[in-house]
C-alpha positions in Angstrom: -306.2 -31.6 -146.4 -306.8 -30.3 -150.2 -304.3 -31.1 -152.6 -303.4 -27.9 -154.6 -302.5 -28.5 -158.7 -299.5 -26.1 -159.6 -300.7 -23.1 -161.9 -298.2 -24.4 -164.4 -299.5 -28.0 -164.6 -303.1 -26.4 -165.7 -301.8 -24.2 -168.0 -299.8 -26.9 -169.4 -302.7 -29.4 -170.1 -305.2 -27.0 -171.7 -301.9 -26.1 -174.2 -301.5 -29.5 -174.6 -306.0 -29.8 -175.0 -306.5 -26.9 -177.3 -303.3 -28.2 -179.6 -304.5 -28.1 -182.9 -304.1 -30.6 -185.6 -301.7 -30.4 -188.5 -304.3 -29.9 -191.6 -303.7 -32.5 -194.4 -303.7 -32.0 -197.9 -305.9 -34.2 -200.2 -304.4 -36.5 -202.9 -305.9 -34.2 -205.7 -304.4 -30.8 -204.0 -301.3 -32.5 -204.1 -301.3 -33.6 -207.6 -302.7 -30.0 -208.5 -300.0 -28.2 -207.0 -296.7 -30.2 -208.2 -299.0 -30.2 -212.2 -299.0 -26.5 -211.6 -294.7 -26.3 -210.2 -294.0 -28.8 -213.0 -295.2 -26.9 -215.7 -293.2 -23.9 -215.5 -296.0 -21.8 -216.3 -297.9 -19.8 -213.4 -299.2 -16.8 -212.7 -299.3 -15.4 -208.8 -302.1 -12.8 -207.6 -301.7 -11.1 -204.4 -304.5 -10.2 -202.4 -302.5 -8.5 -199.7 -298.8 -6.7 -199.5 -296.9 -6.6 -196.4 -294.2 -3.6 -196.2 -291.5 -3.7 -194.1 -292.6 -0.7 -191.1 -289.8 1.6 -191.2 -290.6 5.3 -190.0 -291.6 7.1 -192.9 -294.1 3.7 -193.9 -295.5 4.5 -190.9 -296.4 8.3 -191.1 -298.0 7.6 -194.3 -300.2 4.8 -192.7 -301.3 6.9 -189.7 -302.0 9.5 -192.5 -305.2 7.9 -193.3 -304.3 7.2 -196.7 -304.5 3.7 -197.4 -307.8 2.1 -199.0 -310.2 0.5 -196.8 -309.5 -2.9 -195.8 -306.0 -1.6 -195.2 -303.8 -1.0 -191.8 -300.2 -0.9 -190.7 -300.5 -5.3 -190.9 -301.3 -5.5 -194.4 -302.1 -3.5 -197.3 -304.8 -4.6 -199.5 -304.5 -5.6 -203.3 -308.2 -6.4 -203.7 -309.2 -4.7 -206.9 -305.4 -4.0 -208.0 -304.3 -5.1 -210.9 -301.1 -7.4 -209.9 -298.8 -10.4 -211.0 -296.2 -12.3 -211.0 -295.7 -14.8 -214.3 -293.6 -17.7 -214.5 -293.0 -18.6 -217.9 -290.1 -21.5 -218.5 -287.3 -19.2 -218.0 -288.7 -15.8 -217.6 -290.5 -14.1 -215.5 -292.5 -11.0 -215.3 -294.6 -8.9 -213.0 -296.1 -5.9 -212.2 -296.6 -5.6 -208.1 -297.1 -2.5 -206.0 -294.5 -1.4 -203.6 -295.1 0.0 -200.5 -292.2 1.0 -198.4 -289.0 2.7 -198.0 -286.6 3.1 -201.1 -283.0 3.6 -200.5 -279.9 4.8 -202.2 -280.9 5.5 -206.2 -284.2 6.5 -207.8 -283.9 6.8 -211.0 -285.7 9.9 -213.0 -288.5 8.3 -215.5 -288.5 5.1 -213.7 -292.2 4.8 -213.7 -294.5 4.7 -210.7 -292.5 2.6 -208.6 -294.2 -0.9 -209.3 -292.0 -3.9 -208.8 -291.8 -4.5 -212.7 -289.7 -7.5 -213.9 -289.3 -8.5 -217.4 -286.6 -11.1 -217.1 -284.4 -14.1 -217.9 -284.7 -16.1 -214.1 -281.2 -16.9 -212.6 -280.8 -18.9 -209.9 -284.0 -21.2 -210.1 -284.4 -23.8 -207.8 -287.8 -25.5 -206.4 -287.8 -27.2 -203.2 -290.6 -29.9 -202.0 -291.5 -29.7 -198.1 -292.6 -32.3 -196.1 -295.8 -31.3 -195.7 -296.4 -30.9 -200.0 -295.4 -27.1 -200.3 -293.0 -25.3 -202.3 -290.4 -23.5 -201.9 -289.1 -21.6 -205.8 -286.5 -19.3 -205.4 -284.8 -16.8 -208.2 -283.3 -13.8 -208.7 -284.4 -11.6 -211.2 -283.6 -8.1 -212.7 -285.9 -5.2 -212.7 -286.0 -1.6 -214.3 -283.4 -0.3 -212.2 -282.7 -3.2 -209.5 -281.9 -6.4 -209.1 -284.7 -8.7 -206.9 -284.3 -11.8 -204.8 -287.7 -14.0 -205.1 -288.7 -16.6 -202.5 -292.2 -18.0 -203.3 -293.4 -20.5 -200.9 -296.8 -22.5 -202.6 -299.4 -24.0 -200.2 -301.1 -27.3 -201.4 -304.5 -25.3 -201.1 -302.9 -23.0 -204.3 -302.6 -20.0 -201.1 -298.5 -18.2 -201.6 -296.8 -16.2 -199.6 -294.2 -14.0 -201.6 -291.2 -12.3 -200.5 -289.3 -10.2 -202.7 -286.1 -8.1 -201.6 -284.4 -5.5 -203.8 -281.0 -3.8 -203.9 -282.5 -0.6 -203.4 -285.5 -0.9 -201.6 -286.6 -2.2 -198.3 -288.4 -6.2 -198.8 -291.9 -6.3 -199.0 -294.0 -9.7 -198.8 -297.3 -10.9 -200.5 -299.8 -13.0 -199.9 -302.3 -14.7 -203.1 -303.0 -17.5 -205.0 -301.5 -19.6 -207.4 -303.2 -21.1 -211.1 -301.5 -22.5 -214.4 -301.0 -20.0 -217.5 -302.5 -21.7 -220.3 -299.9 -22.1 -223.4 -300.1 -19.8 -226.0 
């Protein structure tokens, strides 16, 4: 008589195979990354934005309109200029928005660009386990006042998101380098 292995058992042991392994960050990416936190002075590029998909994002993304490289998972940046500055206490930026805005819209109030120029509030870094970081702030913006959570990757790779009063919250992805002092 043939012994028959339960379905689940198999699928069980190639999850349990095909686990991968927790990447490990070098002594120098580590050292990089906390000079670069330390310093209080950092500049974040995206390379993609993430709306939020509410109804009206999505009839403009089915409208064709989006630059290749685009789709309803990720807009690209590549080629835009974008940034996010930490500078001791201040911050600025200038980052596309693409989503829904609700409530006010002020008249004149530019071409509706995340734009900070800012005093941070609110500023705390957190060390992970695993050598990230996690910076959060709030900030104020032309007409609105943002929430910031910036997590940083020990390969210098971010992931930012940013949630307003009056629009919906939106999240990038970059990299990470160190403002020279001027």
């Amino acid at each position: 008589m043939k012994r028959v292995i339960p379905l689940r058992f198999l699928s069980m042991l190639l999850l349990v195979a095909c686990a991968s392994t927790k990447p490990t960050a070098s002594a120098e990416e580590l050292k990089a990354l906390e000079t670069i936190v330390s310093s209080g002075t950092f500049e974040v590029e995206s390379n993609f934005a993430y709306p939020q998909v509410s109804n009206a994002v999505q009839q403009v993304l089915n409208s064709g309109l989006l630059q290749p490289g685009s789709n309803a998972g990720g807009i690209s940046l590549i080629g835009n200029p974008n940034y996010l500055r930490i500078r001791n206490d201040s911050v600025f930026s200038y980052l596309p928005y693409f989503g829904e805005r609700r409530m006010r819209a002020g008249y004149g109030s530019g071409d509706g660009a995340i734009q900070l120029k800012s005093i941070l509030s609110d500023y705390t870094i957190n060390k992970n386990k695993n050598g990230s970081y996690r910076i959060n702030f709030s900030a104020d913006g032309q007409s609105e006042n943002y929430r910031v959570v910036l997590d940083v990757f020990p390969n210098l790779k971010t992931s930012m998101l940013l949630n307003g009063v009056y629009r919906l919250p939106i999240q990038y992805s970059g990299t990470i380098k160190q403002l020279k002092m001027e």
